[in-house]
C-alpha positions as CSV (number, residue, x, y, z in Angstrom):
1,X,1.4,13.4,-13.2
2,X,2.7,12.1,-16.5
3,X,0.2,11.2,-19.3
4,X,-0.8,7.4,-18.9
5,X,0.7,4.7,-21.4
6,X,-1.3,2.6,-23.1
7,X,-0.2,-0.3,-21.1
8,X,2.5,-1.3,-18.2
9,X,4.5,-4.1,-17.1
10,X,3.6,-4.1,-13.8
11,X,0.2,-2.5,-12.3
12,X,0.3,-1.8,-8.2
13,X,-2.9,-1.4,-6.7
14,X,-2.8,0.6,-3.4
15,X,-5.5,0.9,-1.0
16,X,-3.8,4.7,0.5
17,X,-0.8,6.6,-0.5
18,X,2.2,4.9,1.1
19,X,0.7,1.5,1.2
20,X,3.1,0.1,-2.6
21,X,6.1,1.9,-1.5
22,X,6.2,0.7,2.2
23,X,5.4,-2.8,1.1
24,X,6.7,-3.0,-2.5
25,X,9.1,0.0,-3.2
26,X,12.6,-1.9,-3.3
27,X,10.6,-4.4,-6.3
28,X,9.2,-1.4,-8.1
29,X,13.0,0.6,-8.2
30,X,13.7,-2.7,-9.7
31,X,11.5,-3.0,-12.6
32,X,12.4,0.6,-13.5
33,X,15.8,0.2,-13.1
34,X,15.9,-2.2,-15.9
35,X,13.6,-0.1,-17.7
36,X,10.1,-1.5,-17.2
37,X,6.8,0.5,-16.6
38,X,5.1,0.3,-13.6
39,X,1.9,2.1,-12.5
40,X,0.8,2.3,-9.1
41,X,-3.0,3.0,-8.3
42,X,-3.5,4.5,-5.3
43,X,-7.5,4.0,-4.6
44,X,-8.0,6.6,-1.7
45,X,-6.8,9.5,-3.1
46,X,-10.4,11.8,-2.6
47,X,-10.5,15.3,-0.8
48,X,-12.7,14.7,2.3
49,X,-16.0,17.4,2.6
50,X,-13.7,19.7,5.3
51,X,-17.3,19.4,7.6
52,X,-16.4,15.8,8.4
53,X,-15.3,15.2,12.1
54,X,-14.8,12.7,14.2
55,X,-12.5,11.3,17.0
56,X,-9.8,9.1,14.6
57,X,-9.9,11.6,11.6
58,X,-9.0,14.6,14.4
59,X,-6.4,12.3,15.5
60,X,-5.3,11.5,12.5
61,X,-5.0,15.1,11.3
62,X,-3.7,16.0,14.3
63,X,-0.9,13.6,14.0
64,X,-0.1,14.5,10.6
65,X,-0.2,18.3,11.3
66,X,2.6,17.3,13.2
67,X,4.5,15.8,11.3
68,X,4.7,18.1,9.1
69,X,6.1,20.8,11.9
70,X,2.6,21.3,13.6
71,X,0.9,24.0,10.5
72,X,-2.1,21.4,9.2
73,X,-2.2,22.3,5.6
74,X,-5.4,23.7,3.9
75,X,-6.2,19.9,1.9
76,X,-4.4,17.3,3.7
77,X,-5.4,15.0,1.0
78,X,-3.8,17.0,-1.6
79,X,-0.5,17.2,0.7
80,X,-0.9,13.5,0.4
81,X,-1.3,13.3,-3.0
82,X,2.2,15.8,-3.7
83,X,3.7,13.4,-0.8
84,X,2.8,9.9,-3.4
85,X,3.8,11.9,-6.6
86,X,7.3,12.6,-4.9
87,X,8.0,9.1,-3.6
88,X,7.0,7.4,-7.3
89,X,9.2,10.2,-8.7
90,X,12.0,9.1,-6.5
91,X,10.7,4.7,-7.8
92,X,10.2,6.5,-11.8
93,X,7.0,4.6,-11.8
94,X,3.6,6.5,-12.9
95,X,0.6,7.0,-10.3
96,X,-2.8,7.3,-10.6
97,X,-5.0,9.1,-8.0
98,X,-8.6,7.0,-7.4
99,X,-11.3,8.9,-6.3
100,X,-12.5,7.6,-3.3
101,X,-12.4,8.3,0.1
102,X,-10.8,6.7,2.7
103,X,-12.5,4.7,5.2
104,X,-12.2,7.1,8.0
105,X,-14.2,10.0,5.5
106,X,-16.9,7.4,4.1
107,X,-20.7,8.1,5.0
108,X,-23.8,5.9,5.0
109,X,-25.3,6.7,1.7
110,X,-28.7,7.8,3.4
111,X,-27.4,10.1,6.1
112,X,-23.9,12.1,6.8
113,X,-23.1,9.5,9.3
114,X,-19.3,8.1,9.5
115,X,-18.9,4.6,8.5
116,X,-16.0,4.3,10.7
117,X,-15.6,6.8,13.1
118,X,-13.8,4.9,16.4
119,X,-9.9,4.4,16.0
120,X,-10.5,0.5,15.4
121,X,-13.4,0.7,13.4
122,X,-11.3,0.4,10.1
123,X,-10.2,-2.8,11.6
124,X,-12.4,-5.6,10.9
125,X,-15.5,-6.4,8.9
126,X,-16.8,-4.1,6.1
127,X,-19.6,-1.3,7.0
128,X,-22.6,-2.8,5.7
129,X,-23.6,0.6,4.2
130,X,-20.1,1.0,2.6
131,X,-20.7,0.4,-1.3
132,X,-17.3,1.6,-2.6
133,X,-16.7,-1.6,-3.9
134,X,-19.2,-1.1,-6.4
135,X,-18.0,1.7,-8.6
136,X,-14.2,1.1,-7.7
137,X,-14.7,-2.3,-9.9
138,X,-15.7,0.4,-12.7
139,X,-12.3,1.9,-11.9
140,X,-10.0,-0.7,-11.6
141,X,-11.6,-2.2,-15.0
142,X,-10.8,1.2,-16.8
143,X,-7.0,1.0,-15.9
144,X,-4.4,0.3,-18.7
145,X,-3.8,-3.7,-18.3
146,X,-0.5,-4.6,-17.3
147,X,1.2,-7.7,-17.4
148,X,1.7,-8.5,-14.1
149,X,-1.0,-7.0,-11.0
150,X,-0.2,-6.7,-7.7
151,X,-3.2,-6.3,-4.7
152,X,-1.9,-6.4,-0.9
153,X,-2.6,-9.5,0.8
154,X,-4.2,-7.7,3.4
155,X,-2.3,-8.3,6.8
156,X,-3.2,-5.8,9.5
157,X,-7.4,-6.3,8.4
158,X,-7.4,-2.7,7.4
159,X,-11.0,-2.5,5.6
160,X,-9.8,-0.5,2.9
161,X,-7.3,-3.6,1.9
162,X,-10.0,-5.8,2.3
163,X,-11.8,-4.2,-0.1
164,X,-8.9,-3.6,-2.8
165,X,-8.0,-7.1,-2.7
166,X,-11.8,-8.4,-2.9
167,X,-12.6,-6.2,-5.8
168,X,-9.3,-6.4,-7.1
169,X,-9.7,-10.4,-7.2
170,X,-13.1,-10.0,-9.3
171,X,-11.4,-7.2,-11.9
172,X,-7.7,-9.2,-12.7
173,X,-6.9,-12.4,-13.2
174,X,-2.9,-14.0,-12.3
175,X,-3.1,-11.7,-9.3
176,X,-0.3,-11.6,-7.3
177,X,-0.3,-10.7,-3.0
178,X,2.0,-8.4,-1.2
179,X,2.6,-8.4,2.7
180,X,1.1,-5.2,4.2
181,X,4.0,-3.5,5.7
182,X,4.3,-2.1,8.8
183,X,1.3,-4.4,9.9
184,X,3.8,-7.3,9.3
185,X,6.0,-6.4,11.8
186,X,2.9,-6.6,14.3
187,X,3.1,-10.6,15.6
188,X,0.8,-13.0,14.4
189,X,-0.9,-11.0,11.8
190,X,0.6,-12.0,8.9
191,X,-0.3,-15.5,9.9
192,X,-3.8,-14.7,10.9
193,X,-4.4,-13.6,6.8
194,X,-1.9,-16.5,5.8
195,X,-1.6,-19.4,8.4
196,X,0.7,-21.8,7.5
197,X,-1.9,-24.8,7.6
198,X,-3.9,-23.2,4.7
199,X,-0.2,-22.4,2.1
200,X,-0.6,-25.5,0.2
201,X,-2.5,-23.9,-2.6
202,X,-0.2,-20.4,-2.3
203,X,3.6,-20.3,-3.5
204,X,5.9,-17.4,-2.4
205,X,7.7,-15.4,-4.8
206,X,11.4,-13.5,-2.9
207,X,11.9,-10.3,-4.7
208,X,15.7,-9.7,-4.3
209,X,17.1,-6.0,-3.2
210,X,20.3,-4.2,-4.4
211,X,21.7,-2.0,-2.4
212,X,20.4,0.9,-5.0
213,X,17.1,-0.3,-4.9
214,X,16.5,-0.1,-0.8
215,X,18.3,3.4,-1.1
216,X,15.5,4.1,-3.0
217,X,12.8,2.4,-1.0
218,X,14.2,4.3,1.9
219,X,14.3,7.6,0.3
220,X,11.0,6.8,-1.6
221,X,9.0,6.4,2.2
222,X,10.8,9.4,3.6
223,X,8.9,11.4,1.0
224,X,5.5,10.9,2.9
225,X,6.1,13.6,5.1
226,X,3.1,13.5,7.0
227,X,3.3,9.8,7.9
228,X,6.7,9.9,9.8
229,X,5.3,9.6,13.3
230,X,3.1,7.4,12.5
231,X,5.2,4.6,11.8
232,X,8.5,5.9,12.5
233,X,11.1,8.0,15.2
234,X,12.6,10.0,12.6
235,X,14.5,9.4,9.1
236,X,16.9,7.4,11.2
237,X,14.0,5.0,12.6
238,X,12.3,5.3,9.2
239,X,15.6,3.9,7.3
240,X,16.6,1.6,10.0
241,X,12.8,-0.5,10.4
242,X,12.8,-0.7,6.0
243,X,16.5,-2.8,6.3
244,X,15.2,-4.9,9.5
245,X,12.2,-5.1,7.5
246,X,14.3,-6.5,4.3
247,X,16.4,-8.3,6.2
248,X,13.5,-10.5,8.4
249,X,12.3,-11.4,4.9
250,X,15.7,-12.2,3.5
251,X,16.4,-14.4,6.1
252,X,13.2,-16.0,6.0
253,X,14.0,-16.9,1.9
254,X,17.0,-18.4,3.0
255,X,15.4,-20.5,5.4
256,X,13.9,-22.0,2.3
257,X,16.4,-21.9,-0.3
258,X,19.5,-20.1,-1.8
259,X,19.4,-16.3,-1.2
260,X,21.9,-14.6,-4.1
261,X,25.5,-13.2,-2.4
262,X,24.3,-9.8,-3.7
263,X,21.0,-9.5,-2.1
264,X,21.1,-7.0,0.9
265,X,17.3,-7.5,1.9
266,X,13.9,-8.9,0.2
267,X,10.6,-8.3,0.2
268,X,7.9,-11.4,-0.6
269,X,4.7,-11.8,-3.1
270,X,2.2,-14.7,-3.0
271,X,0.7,-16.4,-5.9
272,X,-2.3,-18.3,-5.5
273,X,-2.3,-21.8,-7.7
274,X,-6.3,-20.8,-8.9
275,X,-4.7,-17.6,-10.3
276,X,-1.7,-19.1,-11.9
């Protein structure tokens, strides 16, 4: 990783590795593109203690083993963490590796119990023993400031985006949202964080893709290696969902206004009018 400037245009806060370039990547090809800094803060970025087992992290291993042609590496969080160096390489944005755990790894603080050890735990409410919100704020304060800082929005009611935007919302102020991918493509959640009755006080901001920058958002995903059955088919699948993906929001900005004759897909932040 390259040494840290001192401050950045635009700061990205992501709750695991892929999280900024699946939601965000075609935005952050543009900032760089036209030569602003962008630093993406990926918060669950620690090694797991290798005696942790349960049910989802075997599956989850499991499934990422395979992924990567069935050999499990010796760290998969370090395979992780070469996987979100390569894809910000392939965005020339910076990235900063958090050190906490994910939700599936956290233990009660008094006993080596999992937090979250059923494959929907991580779906919902908070642990009450889970206190990583208290020393990320300690982190997230320490981070260069940037001019503009983005939190997910939180669609899907993963716990670990819960807690980035929560924390992130006491740490920044003019905050802005991004839609979770893939959980937007699941119906009705992006409406269940965001129903339509309750947008008076939010206004949308369409981030406009060249055909350069989703190249790069494409390529930028493919370099998670070990997520490419979870979301996707293959590097066909992968490329094809990113454009639908572009292209659902495109349409949905020209529903609402003038879309420019360039744009070949979008992706959408939120701006609450408290933050503004």
């Amino acid at each position: 990783m390259n040494l840290l400037k001192h401050t950045y245009d635009h700061l990205y806060l992501s709750p695991h590795f892929d999280d900024v370039a699946l939601s965000c990547g075609g935005q952050v090809s543009r900032h760089t593109a036209a030569g602003e800094s962008v630093l993406v803060a990926t918060m669950t970025a620690a090694e797991p203690s290798p005696e942790l087992h349960s049910d989802i992290v075997q599956s989850l291993h499991d499934r990422w083993a395979n992924s990567l042609g069935g050999e499990p590496p010796a760290a998969i969080v370090a395979q992780r963490r070469a996987e979100d160096e390569a894809a910000f390489a392939v965005l020339r944005a910076d990235v900063l590796h958090l050190p906490f755990l994910d939700c599936i790894y956290r233990c009660s603080p008094e006993s080596d119990e999992l937090l979250y050890p059923g494959a929907m735990d991580m779906f919902g409410a908070r642990h009450p023993a889970d206190e990583v919100d208290s020393t990320l704020a300690g982190a997230l304060a320490a981070l260069p400031p940037a001019g503009r800082v983005y939190l997910p929005l939180g669609v899907g009611g993963h716990v670990d985006h819960a807690i980035a935007r929560s924390v992130g919302e006491t740490t920044f102020n003019h905050v802005l949202y991004y839609e979770d991918y893939p959980y937007t493509m699941t119906p009705g959640a992006f409406e269940a964080v965001l129903p339509a009755a309750a947008r008076g006080d939010w206004a949308a901001e369409f981030i406009w893709l060249t055909e350069a920058a989703l190249a790069d958002k494409i390529e930028a995903v493919a370099a998670y290696r070990s997520q490419l059955s979870s979301f996707f088919t293959g590097p066909d699948d992968l490329a094809a969902k990113l454009r639908a993906e572009g292209q659902r929001v495109l349409d949905e900005a020209r529903a609402t206004g003038e879309v420019p004759a360039w744009a070949v897909a979008a992706e959408r932040l939120w701006r609450r009018s408290f933050h503004a």
